[in-house]
Every structure is written in structure tokens, then in C-alpha cells.
N, C-alpha and C positions, 0 to 999 in steps of 0.2 A: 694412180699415185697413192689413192689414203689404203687401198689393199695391197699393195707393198709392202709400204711401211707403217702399217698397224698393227704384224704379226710382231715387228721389234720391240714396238709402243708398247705391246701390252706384257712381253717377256720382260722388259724394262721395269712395268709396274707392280710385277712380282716383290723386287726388289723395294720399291718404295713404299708396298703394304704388309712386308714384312717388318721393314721399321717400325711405321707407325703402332703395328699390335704388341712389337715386344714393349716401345717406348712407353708404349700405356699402359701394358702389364706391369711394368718397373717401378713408372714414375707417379701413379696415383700412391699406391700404398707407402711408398718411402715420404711421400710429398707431406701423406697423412701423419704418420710414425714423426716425423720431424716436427709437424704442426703440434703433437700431444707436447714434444718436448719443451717446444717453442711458449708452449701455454703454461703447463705444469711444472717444466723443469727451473732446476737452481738458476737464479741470476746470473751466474759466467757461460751457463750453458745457451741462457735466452741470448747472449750476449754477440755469444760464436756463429747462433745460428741466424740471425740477425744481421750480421756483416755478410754470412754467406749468400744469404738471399737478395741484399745490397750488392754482393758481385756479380751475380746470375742475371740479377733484370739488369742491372749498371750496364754490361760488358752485351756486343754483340754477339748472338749464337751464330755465325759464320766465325767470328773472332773463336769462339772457343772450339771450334772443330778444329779449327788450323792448329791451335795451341795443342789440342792432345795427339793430333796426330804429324805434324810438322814440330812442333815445339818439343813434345815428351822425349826424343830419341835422344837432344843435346844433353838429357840429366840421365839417360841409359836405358829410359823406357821406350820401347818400341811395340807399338798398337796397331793391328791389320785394318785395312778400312773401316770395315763393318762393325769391330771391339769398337774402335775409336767414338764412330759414330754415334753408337747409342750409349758408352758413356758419355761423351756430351751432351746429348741428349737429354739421358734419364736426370742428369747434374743438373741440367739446365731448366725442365719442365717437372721435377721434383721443386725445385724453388718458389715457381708460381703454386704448384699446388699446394704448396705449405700456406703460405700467404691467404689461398681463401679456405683450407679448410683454418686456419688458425682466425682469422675473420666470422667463419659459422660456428665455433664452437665460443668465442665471443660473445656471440650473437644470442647465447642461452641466458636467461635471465639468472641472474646472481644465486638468486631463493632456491630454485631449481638443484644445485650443487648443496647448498645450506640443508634441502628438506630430504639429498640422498643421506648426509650426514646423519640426521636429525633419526630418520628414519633405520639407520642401521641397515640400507640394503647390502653397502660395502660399495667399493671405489668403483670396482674392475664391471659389476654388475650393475650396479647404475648409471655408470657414464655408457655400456654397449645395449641397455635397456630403455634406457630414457634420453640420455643428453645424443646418444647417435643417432638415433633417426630424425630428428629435429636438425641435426648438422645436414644430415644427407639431403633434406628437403630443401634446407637454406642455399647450398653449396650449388647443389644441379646445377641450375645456370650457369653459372661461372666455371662450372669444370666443363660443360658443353664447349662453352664458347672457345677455352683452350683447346681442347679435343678438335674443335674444326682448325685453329692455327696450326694442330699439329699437322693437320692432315695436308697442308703447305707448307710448314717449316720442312716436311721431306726433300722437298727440292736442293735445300741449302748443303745435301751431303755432294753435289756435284760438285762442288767448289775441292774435294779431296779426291776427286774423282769417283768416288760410287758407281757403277753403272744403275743410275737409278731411273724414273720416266722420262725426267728433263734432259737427262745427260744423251737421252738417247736420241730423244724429238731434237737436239740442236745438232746431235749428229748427222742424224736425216735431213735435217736443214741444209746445213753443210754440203752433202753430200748428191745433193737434188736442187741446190739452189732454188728452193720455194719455200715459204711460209705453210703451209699444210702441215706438216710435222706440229709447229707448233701451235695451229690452231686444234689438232687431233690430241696434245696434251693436255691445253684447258678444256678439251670436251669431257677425256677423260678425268682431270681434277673436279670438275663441276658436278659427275655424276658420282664420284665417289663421295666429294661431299654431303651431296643431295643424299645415298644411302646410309651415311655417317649418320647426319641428321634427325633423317628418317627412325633411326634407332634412337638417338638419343631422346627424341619426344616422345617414344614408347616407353621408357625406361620414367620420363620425369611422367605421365601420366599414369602410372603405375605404383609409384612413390604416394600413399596417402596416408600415412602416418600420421 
């Protein structure tokens, strides 16, 4: 039974570790870029960006996958699985990242900002000199810990049909009437974690700024 259907299983997890690297390719940098604005930018723009990240954690990411890809067609937009998916996505997990890098770069002491001033190093070279590597130390953690949610939130493209690992383990399921399928997809989520991980404690023991 599990050499059957583990050739599917792992065809299937193509598709669900494709997501994951674009999602995180997408959604760290925009999460960041929104955090600067969030921090530095004019009052009406802290204001917009502010309700956006209220909608993003507010609303369920199942809820928002349906909405761009079952929702967007009734106003004339129409999104192939795959667009849909990791626009919501990227929408959805740019929001938390805004949140904690805008949290880390908080997190710099006041005087820090006051002595790039003071010092005439300039804005752009200060803050990517001094105030970034301090955010990046602070942040690690908490962008970790998304990065593993992310690496489960894949599952939720089933729900728009994806062929993604789950979609595929409940089809075997289905189709073999046994549980195996889906015990062979949590083995597969648990070791892909477990390599996620793996990197990401290399990456923050590395970080010594």
C-alpha cells in the first residue's frame, strides 16, 4: 500500500513546495517594505496599512483563498488556481510579516535613529548599516515560527482544489479506503518541517551582529 501511493504523495508535494518558496520569496520582502512604511510613512498611509493587516490576521486564509478565486470572477477578475493561491498568500503572510518586522525595527532604541542623525551618516545608510542588522536579530524568531505555519498553511489551497500533498493523500484515502495515505502526508509534513527548521537554526546561529 504506502509504495503505491507514495509515488502520488510525493508528485503532489512538488506542488505544495513550490508554493511555499514562491510564498516566501514574495512575502518576506513586501511584509518588510510595508513595515518601513508602516514605521516611517505619513499618518494616512500608517493608517491604510494598519486596517490592511486588521483585515489579513481578522479574516480566515481559507476565507481569503475562496474570495480571490471563487469571489474575484463576480467583479470580472478571473485567477487560475495557482495566481490565486499565492496571491492570497503572499496578501495574507506579507501582513504578519509587516507586524513583526515593524515590532523589530521598534524595538531599536530611539538615540540609535537620533546619533544616525546627529552623525550625518544619511537615512538609507544608517538604517541598512546599523538599525538592519539589529531588526534581523530581533525578527528571526518570529519570522521562523511563520515560516513553519507556512509550511502547513499549504494545505489550505485544497479547499480550491490545488492538486496539492493533501489533496492528494485524501484521494488515496478515498480511493483505498484506509488511513495510510494520510498517515504518509503527516510523515511527509513532519520531515519537511523538521528540514525547514533545520535551516532556519542555521541561518539564526549565523546572525551575530
Amino acid at each position: 500500500m504506502v509504495m503505491t501511493v507514495l509515488p502520488s504523495l510525493l508528485s503532489a508535494f512538488k506542488m505544495t513546495f513550490l508554493i511555499f518558496i514562491v510564498v516566501l520569496i514574495l512575502s518576506i520582502p513586501v511584509g518588510f517594505l510595508i513595515a518601513i512604511l508602516r514605521v516611517f510613512g505619513p499618518k494616512w498611509l500608517q493608517g491604510l496599512i494598519e486596517a490592511y493587516v486588521f483585515v489579513m490576521r481578522g479574516s480566515p486564509l481559507m476565507l481569503q483563498l475562496m474570495v480571490f478565486f471563487f469571489g474575484l470572477p463576480y467583479i470580472g477578475l478571473s485567477l487560475d488556481r495557482f495566481t490565486a493561491a499565492i496571491f492570497a498568500f503572499v496578501i495574507n503572510y506579507a501582513a504578519y510579516f509587516t507586524e513583526i518586522f515593524r515590532g523589530g525595527i521598534s524595538s531599536v532604541p530611539d538615540g540609535q535613529f537620533e546619533s544616525i542623525n546627529v552623525l550625518g551618516i544619511g537615512h538609507f545608510r544608517g538604517f541598512r548599516r546599523i538599525i538592519l542588522p539589529q531588526v534581523m536579530k530581533i525578527v528571526m524568531p518570529s519570522v521562523g515560527n511563520e515560516v513553519i505555519s507556512l509550511v502547513k498553511d499549504t494545505s489550505l489551497v485544497y479547499v480550491i482544489g490545488l492538486g496539492e500533498l493533501l489533496r492528494a493523500g485524501s484521494i488515496a484515502a478515498n480511493t483505498y479506503a484506509t488511513l495510510t495515505p494520510y498517515l504518509l502526508c503527516g510523515a511527509i509534513y513532519l520531515l519537511f518541517t523538521a528540514v525547514v527548521t533545520f535551516f532556519l537554526k542555521g541561518i539564526e546561529s549565523r546572525i551575530d551582529w
